[in-house]
Phi, psi and omega in degrees: 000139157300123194238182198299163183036031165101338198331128157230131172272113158223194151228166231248147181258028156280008172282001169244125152350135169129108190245000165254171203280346177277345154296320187284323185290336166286350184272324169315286173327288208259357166253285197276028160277300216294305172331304159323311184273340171266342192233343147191103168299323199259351190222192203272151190262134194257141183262130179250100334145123172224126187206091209322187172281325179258017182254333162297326180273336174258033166244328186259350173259348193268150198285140174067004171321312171321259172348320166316302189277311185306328187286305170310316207267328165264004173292297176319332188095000170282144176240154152282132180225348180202156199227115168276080201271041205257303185260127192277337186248212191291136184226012149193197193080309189235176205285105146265347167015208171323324197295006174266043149247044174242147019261136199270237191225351149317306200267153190264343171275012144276019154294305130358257166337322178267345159289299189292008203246000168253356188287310177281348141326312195288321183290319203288299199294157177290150189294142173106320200275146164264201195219152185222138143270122166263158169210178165298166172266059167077286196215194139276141169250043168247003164293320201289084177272357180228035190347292192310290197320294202277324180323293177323290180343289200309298168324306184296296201288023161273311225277355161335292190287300163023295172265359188284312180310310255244282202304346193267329161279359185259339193248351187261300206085047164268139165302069184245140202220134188262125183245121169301083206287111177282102188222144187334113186072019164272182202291332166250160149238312176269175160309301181297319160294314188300344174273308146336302191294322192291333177284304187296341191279322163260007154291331168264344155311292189307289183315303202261029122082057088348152160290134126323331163282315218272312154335312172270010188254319174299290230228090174221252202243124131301108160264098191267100171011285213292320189324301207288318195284322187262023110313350178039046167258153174291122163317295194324320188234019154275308140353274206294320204281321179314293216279000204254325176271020199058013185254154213262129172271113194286303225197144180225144175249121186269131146180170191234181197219140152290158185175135165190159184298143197274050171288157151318275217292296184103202165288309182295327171312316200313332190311317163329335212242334143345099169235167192243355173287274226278169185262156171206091149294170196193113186252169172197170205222134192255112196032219140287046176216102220281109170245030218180119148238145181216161166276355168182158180291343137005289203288345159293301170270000186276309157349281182291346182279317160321311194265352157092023219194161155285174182229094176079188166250355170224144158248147154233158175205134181307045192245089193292096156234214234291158157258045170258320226230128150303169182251192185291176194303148191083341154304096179236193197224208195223055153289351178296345192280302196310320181305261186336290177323342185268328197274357195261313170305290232275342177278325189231068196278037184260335166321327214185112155236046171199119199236152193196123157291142195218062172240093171289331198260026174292351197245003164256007193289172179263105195349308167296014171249292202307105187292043217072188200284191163247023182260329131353310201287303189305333180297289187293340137299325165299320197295318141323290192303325186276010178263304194296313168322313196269004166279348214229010206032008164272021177296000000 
């Protein structure tokens, strides 16, 4: 939906079952019209579009699909407007871990995949409006056995897709941009790497005689709340660190991460939160100072069970959950980062006009969090985010 200074709001439908494109378009059907109809029934609803690799590829082959979905989209009142292209395969039911960085930024076929998921952006989006794609932050790093070499890959097939956006925009006149998601234990993570990476990035850009605006006009950040927040950085001045280097915040993921003091009990509650799909890193702070990273929670807590102790004085951990709600007792989550982040729109809403709610793990939640269905849950994350939007005068 359209909120006050063009801003659009949606949430990312990678929170519904579906790796083929007739699954995903049923989940369209049967979750998100009920979502529509509850949160803005009378005017056009904007869709945050999640769409594996192989389900993007049976949208773009099958005959007359395209056309289809668009015609379905105008009957319904809806639009596309950001494609969350961060995971290429299967994202539920089975073990995803590490693998949704695969194939990485390295590989051409997430060049590929990425291209093609703007080819169909372009066909898609309303006249006038622009368009966004999120990704990975290049790779994992625990992928990373060769810092020159693969860095070099990831750069070439970025500023690749790059020259694709750049040609789609010279024959459409669309705005479209690719945004890069900094997220715990990606090959970037803080502010301070994504701005590093981002030097290299126009620095071979600058060599190989590229425009350097127009790069930075393609490609710049996804900021996912949670992300930034379980990094125990100030929005204000992650915010700040960006735009001071010139990078475009392409796309903001309103979410939130767990996060509590390291008691014995706890640690032991957290165990609930143990799962065998999604990865849950888990940073944590000692004073003002991060001593500590792990790739999952397992691996956190089996730590801490080792040295016999608390471990630091906060833990986060990458588990998103609802921003509507706190979570249970011993807990607490990082909605003060979405909070900071509206102060930040409210000073400048000219930062960022494509907003996309992202709590993915509900059907991984620990029962006593899960709220009603989930068309109940989402509902009640807009109805939040648009108390903050409108606090922030921007509604």
């Amino acid at each position: 939906m359209e909120l006050g200074h063009g801003i659009h709001l949606g949430y990312c439908t990678n929170i519904h079952r579906g790796e083929s494109w007739e699954e995903t378009f049923d989940a369209l059907k049967n979750y998100t019209l009920q979502v529509k109809q509850k949160v803005c029934p009378d005017k056009p609803y904007g869709i945050g579009l999640r769409l594996s690799s192989d389900a993007a590829q049976e949208l773009r082959s099958g005959e007359g699909e395209v056309e289809r979905f668009r015609k379905w989209m105008e009957e319904n009142g809806c639009y596309v407007f950001t494609i969350n292209g961060f995971p290429f395969g299967t994202f539920h039911g089975e073990r995803v871990k590490e693998q949704v960085y695969v194939p990485d930024w390295g590989k051409k076929e997430r060049l590929d995949y990425t291209c093609l998921l703007f080819d169909l952006l372009s066909d898609l989006l309303p006249d006038g409006m622009s368009g966004s794609v999120s990704t990975l932050p290049g790779s994992f790093k625990e992928f990373i056995t060769d810092e020159e070499a693969q860095a070099e890959e990831m750069i070439g097939n970025l500023l690749k897709c790059h020259q694709h956006i750049q040609s789609l925009r010279e024959k459409t006149g669309q705005d479209l941009h690719l945004g890069l998601e900094p997220e715990p234990l990606g090959y970037f993570e803080t502010s301070g790497e994504t701005v590093d990476f981002f030097k290299r990035l126009l620095a071979v850009a600058k060599a190989e005689g590229l425009d350097e605006s127009e790069v930075l006009q393609n490609i710049g950040v996804n900021y996912d709340t949670c992300h930034l927040a379980i990094e125990f950085e100030e929005a204000g001045e992650a915010f700040g660190r960006l735009k001071n280097a010139g990078i475009r915040i392409s796309k903001i993921h309103l979410s939130s991460a767990l996060c509590l003091q390291p008691t014995e009990e706890a640690r032991e509650r957290l165990k609930a939160f143990e799962e065998d799909v999604y990865l849950h890193q888990v940073v944590i702070r000692n004073g003002d100072k991060v001593t500590h990273r792990f790739r999952d929670l397992p691996d956190a807590l089996s730590f801490a069970d080792e040295k016999g102790a608390a471990i630091g004085d906060e833990w986060r951990v990458h588990f998103h959950v609802p921003v509507h709600a706190q979570p249970e007792a011993l807990f607490g989550d990082t909605r003060d980062h979405i909070l900071a982040t509206m102060d930040v729109l409210a000073a400048d809403p000219e930062v960022c006009s494509h907003f996309e709610i992202e709590t993915y793990t509900w059907a991984v939640m620990p029962e006593a969090m899960r709220s009603g269905d989930v068309v109940d849950q989402i509902v009640k994350e807009y109805d939040w985010c648009l108390g903050e939007f409108g606090r922030a005068s921007l509604g």
